[in-house]
C-alpha positions in Angstrom: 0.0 0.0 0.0 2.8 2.3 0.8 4.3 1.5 -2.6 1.7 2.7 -4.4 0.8 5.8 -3.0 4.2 7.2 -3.3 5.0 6.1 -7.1 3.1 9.4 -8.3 4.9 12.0 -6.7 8.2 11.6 -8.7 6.2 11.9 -12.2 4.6 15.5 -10.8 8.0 17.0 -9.3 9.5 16.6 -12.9 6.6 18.3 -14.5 6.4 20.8 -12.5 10.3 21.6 -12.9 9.7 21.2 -16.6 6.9 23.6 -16.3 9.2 26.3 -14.5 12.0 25.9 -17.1 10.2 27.4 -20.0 9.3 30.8 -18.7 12.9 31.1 -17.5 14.3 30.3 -21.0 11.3 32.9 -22.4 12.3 35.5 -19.8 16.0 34.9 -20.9 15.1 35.6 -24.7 12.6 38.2 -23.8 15.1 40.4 -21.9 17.7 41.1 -24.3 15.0 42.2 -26.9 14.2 44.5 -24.3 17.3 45.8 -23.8 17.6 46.4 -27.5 14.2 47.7 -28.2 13.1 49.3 -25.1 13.7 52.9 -25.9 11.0 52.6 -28.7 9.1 50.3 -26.7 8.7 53.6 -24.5 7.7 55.9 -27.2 5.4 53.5 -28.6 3.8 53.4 -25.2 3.7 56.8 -25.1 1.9 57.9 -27.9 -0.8 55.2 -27.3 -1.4 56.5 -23.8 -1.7 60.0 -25.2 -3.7 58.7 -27.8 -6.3 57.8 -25.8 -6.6 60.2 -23.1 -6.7 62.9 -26.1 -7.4 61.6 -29.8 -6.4 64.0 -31.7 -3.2 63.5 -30.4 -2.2 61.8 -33.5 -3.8 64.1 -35.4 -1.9 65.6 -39.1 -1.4 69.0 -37.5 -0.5 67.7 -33.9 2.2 65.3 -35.5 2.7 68.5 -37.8 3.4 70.7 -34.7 5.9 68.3 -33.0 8.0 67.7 -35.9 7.9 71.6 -36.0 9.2 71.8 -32.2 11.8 69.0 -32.8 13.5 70.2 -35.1 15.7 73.4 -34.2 16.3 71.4 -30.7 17.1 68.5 -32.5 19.4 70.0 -34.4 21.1 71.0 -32.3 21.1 67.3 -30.2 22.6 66.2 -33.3 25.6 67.9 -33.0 25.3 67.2 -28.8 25.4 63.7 -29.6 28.8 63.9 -31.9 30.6 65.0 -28.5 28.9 63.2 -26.1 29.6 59.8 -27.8 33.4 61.3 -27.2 32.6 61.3 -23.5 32.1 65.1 -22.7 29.3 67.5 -23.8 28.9 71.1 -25.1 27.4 73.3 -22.7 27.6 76.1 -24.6 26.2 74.7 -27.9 22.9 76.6 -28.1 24.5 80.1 -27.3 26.7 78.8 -30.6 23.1 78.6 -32.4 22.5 82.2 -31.5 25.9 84.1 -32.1 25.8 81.8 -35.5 21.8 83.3 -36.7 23.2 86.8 -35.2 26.3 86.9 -37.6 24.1 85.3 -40.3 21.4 88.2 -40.0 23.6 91.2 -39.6 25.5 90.2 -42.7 22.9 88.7 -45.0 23.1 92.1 -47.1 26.0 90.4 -48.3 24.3 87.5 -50.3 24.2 84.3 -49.6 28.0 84.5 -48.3 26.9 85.5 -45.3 26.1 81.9 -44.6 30.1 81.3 -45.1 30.4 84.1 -42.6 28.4 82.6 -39.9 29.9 79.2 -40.5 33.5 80.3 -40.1 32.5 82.1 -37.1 31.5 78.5 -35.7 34.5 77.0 -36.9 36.7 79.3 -34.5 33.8 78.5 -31.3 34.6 74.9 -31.8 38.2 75.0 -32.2 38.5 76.9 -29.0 36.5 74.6 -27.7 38.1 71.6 -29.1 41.6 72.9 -28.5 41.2 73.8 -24.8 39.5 70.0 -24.1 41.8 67.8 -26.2 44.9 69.8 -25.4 45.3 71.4 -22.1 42.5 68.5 -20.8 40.7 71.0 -19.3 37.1 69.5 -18.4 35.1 69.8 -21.5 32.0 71.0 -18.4 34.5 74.1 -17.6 35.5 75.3 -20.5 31.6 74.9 -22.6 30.5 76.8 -19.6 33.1 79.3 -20.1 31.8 79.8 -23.8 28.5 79.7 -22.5 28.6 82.8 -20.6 31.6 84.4 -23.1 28.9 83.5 -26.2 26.1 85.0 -24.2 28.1 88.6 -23.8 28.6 88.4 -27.8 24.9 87.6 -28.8 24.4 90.6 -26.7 26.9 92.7 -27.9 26.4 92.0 -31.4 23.3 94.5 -32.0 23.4 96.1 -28.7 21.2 93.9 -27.0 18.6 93.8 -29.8 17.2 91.8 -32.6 17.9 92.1 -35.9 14.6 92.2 -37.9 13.8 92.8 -41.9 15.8 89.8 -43.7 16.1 89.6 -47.1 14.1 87.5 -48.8 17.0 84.3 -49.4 17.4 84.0 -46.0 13.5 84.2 -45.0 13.4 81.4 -47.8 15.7 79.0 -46.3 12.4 77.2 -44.5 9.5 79.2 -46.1 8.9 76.1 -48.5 6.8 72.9 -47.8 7.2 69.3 -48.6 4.4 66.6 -48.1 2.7 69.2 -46.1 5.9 69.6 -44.0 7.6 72.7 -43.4 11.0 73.0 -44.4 12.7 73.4 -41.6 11.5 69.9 -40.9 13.1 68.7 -43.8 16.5 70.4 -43.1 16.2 68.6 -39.8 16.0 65.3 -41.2 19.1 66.3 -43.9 21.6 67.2 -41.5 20.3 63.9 -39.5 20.9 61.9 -42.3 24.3 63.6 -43.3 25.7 63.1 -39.5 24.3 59.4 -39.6 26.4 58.7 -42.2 29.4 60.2 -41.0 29.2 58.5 -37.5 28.2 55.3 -39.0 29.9 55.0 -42.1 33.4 57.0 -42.0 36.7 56.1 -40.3 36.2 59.8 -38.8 32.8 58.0 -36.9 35.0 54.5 -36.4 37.3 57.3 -34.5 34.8 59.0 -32.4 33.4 56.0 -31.2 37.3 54.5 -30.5 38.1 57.9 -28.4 34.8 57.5 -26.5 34.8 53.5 -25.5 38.2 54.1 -24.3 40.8 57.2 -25.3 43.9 55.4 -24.3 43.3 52.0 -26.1 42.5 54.4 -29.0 45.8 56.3 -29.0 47.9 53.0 -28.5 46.1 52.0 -31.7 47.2 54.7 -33.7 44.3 57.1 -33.9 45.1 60.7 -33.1 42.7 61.3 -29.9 43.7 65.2 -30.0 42.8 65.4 -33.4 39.5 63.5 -32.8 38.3 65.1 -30.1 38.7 68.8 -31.4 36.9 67.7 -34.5 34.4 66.5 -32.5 33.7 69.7 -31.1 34.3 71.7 -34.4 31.6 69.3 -36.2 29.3 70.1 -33.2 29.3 74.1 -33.1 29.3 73.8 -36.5 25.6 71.7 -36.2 24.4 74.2 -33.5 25.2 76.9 -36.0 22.7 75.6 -38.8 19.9 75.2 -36.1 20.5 79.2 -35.3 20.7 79.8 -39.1 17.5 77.4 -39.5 15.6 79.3 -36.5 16.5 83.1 -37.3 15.2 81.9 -41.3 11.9 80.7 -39.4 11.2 83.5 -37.0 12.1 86.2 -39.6 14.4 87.8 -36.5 17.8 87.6 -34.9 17.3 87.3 -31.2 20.3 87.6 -28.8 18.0 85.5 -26.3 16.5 82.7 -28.3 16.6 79.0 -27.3 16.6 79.1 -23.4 17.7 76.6 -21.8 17.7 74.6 -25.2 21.1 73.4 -24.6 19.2 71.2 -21.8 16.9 69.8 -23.9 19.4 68.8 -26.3 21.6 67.2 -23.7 18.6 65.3 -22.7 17.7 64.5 -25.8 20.7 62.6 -26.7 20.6 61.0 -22.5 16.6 59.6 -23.1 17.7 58.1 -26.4 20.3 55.8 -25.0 23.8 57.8 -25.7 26.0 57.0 -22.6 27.5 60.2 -21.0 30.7 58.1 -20.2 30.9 57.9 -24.5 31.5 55.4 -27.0 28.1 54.2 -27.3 25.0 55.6 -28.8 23.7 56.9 -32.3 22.0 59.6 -34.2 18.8 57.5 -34.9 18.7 57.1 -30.6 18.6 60.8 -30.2 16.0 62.0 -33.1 13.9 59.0 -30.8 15.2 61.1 -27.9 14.1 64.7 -29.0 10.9 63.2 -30.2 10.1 61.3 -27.1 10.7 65.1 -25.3 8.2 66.7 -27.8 6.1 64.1 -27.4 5.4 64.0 -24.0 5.3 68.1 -24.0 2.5 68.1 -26.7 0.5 65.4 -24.9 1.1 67.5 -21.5 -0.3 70.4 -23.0 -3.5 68.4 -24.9 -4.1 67.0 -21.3 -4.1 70.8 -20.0 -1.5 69.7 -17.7 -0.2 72.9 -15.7 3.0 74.2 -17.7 4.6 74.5 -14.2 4.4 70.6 -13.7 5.4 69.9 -17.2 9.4 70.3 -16.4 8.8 67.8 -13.5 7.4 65.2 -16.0 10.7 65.8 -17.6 13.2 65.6 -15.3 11.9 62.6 -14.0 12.6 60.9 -17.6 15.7 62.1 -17.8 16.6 60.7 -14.4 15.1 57.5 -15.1 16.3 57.1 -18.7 20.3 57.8 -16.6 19.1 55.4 -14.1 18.7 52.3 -16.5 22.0 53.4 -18.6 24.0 52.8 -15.1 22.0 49.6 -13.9 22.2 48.3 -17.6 26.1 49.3 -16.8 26.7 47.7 -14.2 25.4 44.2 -15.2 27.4 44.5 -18.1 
C-alpha cells in the first residue's frame, strides 16, 4: 500500500520543474530584446497613452506641430550627440546657435555669403572649444560653460542687446517652402540627420569618435590621433548648432540675442533619453531624433491633457533621471 501511494509523486515533481523551465528560457530571450528595443518600446507606449486620453493627439497638424518643435532642438542634439559619444558634452552649444543666426542676419546684405560668414565664425567656437578640451585637458563642463557665458556677452553685444529684424528675402526662404505638407525646416532637420548618420556610421572619422569614447587610451595605443579627434568633435558640433540658429532666425524672420533658453538642456537630454552614454563610445544619431521626439512628445501630450506648464518640467526631469538610471543599472550588469 505504501508502494503505491508514493509512485506518483516523482512523475509530478518533474513536471512541475519542466513547467518552471520554459518561462525562465522565455524570460532569458525576452530580456535582451528588451534591452535592445526598449527605448522605442517607450515611445510606442507613449503615444498610445496619449492617444487615448486625447485623440487628436495623432492628429496631421499635432504630428505637424511636434516635428515643427523637434526640429531646431534636434538639431542642435545632433551635434550634442557627436561629442557626447566622445565622452564630454557642449554646454555652450545653443549660445553657438545664436551668435551663428546673429552673424548670419547682420550680414545677409552680403548674399548668400553671409552663410560662409556665420559658418567660419563656428569653426573658431569649436576650435577653442576643441583645442582647450583635447589639449590642455581641461574638463570639456568648464570650458563649454566658459563659452556659454563668453557666447552670451557676444549675442548681446552684437546688435546692442537687440534683434535684428527685416531679412532679405534668401534668408527668409531657407524654411519658407513645404514638402508633403511639412515645413522646411522639418526637412533640413531630417538632412543634416541623415548627413551626421552617415558620418558616425559609415566613416573612419565615426570609427574614430566611437574608438576615443569607448576608451581614449586604447584608441591612441592603436594609432588614432585622440587630440585630433576630439577637437573635431567639437568643431563638427558648433558647427551643427550653427545651422539650427541659421534654421531658427530663417523661421522667425528675427535675430534674437536670447533665443533657445535653456535649449542646450533639452538637447543634452535629448541625446541621454535616447540611450547615448554620457561616459561615451556608445549611442547613435537614430537614438537621439527617438530622444528629442520622445521630449516633444510627451510636452505636446502634456499640454492636450491641459496639464499645468509649471508641472510639465517635473514630467521631464523625471525621464531624464530615469532614462540615466537604466544606462547605469544596464552598466553595471554588463
Amino acid at each position: 500500500m505504501s508502494t503505491t501511494s508514493t509512485t506518483p509523486a516523482a512523475p509530478t515533481q518533474k513536471a512541475t520543474k519542466a513547467d518552471t523551465a520554459v518561462p525562465r528560457q522565455s524570460l532569458s530571450k525576452l530580456a535582451p530584446m528588451l534591452k535592445r528595443n526598449g527605448l522605442l518600446i517607450f515611445f510606442a507606449l507613449l503615444l498610445v497613452v496619449f492617444t487615448i486620453a486625447r485623440p487628436e493627439f495623432l492628429s496631421q497638424a499635432n504630428i505637424r506641430n511636434i516635428l515643427l518643435s523637434a526640429s531646431v532642438i534636434g538639431i542642435l542634439a545632433l551635434g550634442q550627440t557627436v561629442v557626447i559619444l566622445t565622452g564630454g558634452f557642449d554646454i555652450g552649444i545653443a549660445k553657438t546657435a545664436v551668435v551663428a543666426g546673429m552673424v548670419v542676419a547682420l550680414t545677409a546684405g552680403m548674399g548668400p555669403v553671409a552663410m560662409v560668414i556665420g559658418v567660419a565664425a563656428t569653426i573658431v567656437i569649436g576650435l577653442v572649444n576643441g583645442i582647450l578640451i583635447s589639449r590642455t585637458k581641461v574638463n570639456p563642463f568648464i570650458v563649454t560653460l566658459g563659452m556659454y557665458t563668453i557666447l552670451t556677452s557676444v549675442a548681446l553685444l552684437a546688435n546692442d542687446g537687440g534683434s535684428v529684424i527685416n531679412l532679405p528675402p534668401w534668408l527668409l526662404g531657407l524654411v519658407s517652402w513645404q514638402f508633403l505638407s511639412m515645413p522646411g525646416i522639418v526637412w533640413w532637420f531630417a538632412i543634416i540627420a541623415v548627413i551626421t548618420h552617415l558620418a558616425l556610421a559609415y566613416t573612419r572619422w565615426g570609427g574614430h569618435i566611437y574608438a576615443v569614447g569607448g576608451n581614449e587610451e586604447a584608441a591612441r595605443l592603436a594609432g588614432i590621433k585622440s587630440s585630433n579627434v576630439l577637437a573635431s568633435a567639437y568643431v563638427v558640433a558648433a558647427v551643427v548648432g550653427g545651422m539650427a540658429g541659421v534654421m531658427l532666425t530663417s523661421r522667425l524672420g528675427t535675430a534674437s540675442p536670447v533665443a533657445l533658453p535653456a535649449a542646450e538642456l533639452d538637447s543634452i537630454a535629448a541625446v541621454v533619453i535616447g540611450g547615448t552614454k554620457l561616459s561615451g563610445g556608445f549611442g547613435s544619431i537614430p537614438r537621439t531624433i527617438v530622444g528629442i521626439l520622445i521630449l516633444m512628445a510627451l510636452q505636446s501630450g502634456l499640454v492636450l491633457m491641459g496639464v499645468n506648464p509649471y508641472y510639465q518640467g517635473m514630467f521631464k526631469g523625471a525621464i531624464l533621471i530615469l532614462a540615466v538610471a537604466v544606462d547605469v543599472i544596464f552598466g553595471k550588469k554588463k
